[in-house]
N, CA, C and O of each residue as an XYZ file, in Angstrom:
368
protein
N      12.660     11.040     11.570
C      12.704     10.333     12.839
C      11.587      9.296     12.877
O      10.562      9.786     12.401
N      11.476      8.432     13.150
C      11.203      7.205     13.347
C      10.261      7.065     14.418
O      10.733      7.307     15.529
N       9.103      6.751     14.379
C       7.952      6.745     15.131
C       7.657      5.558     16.563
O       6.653      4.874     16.362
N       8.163      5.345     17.507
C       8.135      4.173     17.957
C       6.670      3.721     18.647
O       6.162      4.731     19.136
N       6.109      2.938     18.780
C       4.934      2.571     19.866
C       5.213      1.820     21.191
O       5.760      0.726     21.328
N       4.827      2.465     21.924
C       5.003      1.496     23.483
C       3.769      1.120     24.284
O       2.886      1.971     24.392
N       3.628      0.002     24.823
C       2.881     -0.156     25.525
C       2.971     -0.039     27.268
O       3.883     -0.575     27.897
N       2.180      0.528     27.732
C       2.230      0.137     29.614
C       2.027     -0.776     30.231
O       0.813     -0.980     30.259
N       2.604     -1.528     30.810
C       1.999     -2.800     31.688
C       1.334     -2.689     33.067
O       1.182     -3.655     33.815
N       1.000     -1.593     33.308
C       0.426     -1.074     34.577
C      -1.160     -0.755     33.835
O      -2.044     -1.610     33.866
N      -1.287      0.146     33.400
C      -2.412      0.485     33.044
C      -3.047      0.120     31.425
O      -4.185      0.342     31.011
N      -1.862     -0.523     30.685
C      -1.967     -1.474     29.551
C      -2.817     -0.437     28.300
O      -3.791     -0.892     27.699
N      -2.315      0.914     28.045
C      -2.115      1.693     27.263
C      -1.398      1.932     25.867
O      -0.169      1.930     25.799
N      -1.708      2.012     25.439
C      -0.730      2.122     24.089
C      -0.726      3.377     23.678
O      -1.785      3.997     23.769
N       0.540      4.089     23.096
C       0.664      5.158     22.826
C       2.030      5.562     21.879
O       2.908      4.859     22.381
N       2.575      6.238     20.907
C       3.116      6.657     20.290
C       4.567      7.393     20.483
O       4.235      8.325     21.215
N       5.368      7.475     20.362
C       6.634      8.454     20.867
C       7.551      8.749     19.302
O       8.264      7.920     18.735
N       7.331      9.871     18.947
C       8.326     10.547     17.971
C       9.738     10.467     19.052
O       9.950     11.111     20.080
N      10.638      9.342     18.325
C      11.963      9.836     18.983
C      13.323      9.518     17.800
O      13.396      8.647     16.932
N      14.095     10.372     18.101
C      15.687      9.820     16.858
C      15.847      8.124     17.316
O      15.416      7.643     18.363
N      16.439      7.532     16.444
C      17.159      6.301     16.585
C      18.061      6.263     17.817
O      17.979      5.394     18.684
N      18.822      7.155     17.822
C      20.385      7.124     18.942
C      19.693      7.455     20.657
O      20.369      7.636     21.670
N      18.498      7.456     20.577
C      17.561      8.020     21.786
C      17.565      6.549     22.420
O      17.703      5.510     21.774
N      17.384      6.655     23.832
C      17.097      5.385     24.588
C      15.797      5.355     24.604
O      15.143      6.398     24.600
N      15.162      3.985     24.625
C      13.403      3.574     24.668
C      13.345      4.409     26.023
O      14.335      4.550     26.741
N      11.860      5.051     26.360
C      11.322      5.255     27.123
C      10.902      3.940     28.425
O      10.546      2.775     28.249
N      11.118      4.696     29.685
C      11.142      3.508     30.661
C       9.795      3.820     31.022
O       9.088      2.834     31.232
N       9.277      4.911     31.144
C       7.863      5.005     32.258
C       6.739      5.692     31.227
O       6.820      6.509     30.310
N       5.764      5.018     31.782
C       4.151      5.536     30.637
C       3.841      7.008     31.201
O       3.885      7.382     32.373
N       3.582      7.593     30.285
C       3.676      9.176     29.850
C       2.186      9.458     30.656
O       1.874     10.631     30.861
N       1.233      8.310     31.126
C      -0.152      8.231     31.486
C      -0.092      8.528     32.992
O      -0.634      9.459     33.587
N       0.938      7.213     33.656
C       0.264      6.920     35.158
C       2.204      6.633     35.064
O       2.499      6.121     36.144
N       2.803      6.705     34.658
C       4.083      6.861     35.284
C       5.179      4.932     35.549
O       6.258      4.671     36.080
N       4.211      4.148     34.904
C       4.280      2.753     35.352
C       5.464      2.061     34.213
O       5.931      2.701     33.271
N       5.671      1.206     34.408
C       6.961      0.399     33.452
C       6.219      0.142     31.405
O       5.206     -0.349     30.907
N       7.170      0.656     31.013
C       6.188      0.129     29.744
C       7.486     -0.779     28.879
O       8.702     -0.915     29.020
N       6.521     -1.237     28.013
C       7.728     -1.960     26.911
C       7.472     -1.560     25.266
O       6.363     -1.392     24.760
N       8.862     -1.447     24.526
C       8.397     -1.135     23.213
C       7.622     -2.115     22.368
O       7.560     -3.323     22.597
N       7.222     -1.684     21.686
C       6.573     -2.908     20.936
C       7.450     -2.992     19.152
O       7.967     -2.020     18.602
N       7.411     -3.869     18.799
C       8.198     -4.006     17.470
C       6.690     -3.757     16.619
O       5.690     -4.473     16.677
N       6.904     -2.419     15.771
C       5.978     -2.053     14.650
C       6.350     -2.652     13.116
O       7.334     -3.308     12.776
N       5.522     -2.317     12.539
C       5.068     -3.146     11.274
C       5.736     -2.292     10.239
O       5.918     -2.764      9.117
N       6.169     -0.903     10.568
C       6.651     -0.082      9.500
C       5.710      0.923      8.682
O       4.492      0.761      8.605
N       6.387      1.951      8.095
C       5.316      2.778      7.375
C       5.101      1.912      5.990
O       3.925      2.056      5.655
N       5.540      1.386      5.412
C       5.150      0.735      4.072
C       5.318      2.282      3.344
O       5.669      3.362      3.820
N       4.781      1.756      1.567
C       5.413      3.070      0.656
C       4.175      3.720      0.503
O       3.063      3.208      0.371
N       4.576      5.215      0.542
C       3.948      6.559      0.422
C       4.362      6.830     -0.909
O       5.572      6.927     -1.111
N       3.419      6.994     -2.027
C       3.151      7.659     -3.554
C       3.330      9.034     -3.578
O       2.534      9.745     -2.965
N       4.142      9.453     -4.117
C       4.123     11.343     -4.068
C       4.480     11.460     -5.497
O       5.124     10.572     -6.056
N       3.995     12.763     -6.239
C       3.724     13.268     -7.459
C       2.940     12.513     -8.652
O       1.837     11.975     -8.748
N       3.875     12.700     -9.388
C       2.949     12.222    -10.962
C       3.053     10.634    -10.552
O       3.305     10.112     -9.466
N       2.756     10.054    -11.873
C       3.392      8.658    -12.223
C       2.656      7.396    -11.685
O       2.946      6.203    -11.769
N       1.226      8.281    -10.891
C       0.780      6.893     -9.704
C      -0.160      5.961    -10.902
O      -0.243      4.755    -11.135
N      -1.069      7.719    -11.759
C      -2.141      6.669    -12.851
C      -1.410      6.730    -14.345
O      -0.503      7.447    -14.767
N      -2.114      5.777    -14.902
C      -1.859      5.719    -16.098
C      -1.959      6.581    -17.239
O      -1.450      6.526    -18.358
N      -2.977      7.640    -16.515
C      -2.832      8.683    -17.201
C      -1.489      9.919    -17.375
O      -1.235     10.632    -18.345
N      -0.734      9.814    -15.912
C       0.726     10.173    -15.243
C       1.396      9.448    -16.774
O       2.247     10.137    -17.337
N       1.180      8.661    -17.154
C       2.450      8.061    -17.960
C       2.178      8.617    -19.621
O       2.965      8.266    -20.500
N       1.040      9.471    -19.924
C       0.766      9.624    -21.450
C       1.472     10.324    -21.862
O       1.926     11.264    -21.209
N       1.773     10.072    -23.068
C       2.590     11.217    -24.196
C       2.082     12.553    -23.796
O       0.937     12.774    -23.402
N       2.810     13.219    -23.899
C       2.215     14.378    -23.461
C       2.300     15.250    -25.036
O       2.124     16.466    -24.969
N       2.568     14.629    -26.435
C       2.423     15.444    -27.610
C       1.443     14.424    -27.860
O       1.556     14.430    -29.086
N       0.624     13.609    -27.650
C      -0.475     12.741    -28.225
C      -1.370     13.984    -27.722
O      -1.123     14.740    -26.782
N      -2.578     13.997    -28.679
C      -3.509     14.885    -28.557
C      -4.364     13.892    -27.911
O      -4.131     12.684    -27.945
N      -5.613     14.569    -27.171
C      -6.524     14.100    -26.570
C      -6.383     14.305    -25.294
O      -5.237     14.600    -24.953
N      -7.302     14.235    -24.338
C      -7.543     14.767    -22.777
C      -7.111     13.444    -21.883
O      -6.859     12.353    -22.395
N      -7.069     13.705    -20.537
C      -7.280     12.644    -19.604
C      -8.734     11.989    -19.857
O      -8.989     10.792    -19.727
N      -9.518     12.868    -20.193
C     -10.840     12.202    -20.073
C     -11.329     11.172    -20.977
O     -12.190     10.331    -20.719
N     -10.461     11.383    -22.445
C     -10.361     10.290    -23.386
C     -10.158      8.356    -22.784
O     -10.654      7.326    -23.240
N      -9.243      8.591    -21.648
C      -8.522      7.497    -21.377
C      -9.760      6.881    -20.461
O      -9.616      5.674    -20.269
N     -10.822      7.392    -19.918
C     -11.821      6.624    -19.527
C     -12.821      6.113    -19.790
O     -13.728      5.699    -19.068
N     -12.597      6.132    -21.626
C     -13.666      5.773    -22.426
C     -13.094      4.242    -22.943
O     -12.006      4.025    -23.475
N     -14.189      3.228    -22.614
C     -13.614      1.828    -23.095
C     -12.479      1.928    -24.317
O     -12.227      3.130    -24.226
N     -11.754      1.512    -25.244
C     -11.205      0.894    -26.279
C     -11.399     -0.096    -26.878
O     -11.165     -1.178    -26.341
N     -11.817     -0.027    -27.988
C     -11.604     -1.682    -28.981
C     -10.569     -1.437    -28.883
O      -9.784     -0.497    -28.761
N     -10.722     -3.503    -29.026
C      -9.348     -3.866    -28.665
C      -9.470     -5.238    -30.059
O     -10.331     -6.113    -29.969
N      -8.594     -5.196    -31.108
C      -8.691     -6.244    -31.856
C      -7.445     -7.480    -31.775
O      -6.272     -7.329    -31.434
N      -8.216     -8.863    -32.255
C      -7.187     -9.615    -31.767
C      -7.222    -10.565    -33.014
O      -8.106    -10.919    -33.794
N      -5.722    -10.860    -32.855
C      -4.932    -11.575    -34.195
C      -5.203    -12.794    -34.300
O      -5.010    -13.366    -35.373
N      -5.751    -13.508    -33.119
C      -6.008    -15.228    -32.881
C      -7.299    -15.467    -33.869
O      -7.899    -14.447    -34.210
N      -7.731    -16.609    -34.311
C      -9.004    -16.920    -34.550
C      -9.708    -17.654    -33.840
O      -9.116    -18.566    -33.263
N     -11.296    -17.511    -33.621
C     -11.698    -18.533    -33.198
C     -11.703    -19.910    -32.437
O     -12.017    -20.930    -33.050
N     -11.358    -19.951    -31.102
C     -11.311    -21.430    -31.295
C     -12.943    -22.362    -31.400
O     -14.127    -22.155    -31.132
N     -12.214    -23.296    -31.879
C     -12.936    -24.082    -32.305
C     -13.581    -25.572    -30.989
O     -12.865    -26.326    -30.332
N     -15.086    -25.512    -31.030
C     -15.462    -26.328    -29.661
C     -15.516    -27.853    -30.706
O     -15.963    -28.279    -31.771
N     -14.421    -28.391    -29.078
C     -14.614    -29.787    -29.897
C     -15.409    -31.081    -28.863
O     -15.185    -31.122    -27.653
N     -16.212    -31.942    -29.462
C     -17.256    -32.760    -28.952
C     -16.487    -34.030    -28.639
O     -15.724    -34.594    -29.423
N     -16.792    -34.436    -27.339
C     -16.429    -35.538    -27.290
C     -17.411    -36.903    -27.630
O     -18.598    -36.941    -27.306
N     -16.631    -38.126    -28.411
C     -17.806    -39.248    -28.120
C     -17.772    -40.483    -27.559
O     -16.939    -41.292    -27.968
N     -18.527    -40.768    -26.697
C     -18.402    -42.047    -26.052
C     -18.438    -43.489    -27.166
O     -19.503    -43.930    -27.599
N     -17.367    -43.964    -27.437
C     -16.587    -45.087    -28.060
C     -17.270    -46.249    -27.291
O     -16.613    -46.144    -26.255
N     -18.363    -47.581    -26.984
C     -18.267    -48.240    -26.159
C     -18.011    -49.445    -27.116
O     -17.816    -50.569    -26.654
């Protein structure tokens, strides 16, 4: 169920209502009894549940070695060479 927020225009409150979808908005503030209006929310956005969040979630699990391995830097070697610094010269 779907979390709605409403505000009061009497006493200008904000407050929360767990209600189903097929439910009508609430007309009166749960506070002082006065007119309120819903407000359009922003949404829950995504919630992470179980494995898979770190990178450690994704290791072989027949590679030997610990989680704790994976927080030790790595060389890292690279196939490029050198570049090379080039000088410019003023031609006048």
């Amino acid at each position: 169920m779907p979390t709605y927020e409403y505000k009061c225009l009497k006493c200008k409150k904000h407050f929360d209502k767990l209600q189903s979808m097929s439910e009508k908005p609430l007309k009166s503030c749960i506070y002082c009894k006065g007119k309120v209006e819903r407000l359009i929310g922003g949404g829950a956005g995504l919630i992470f549940k179980g494995s898979g969040f770190y990178i450690t979630d994704y290791k072989n699990k027949s590679t030997s070695g610990s989680a704790s391995d994976s927080s030790k830097p790595k060389e890292t070697k690279t196939d490029s060479a050198p570049v090379k610094k080039v000088e410019k010269t003023d031609k006048k």
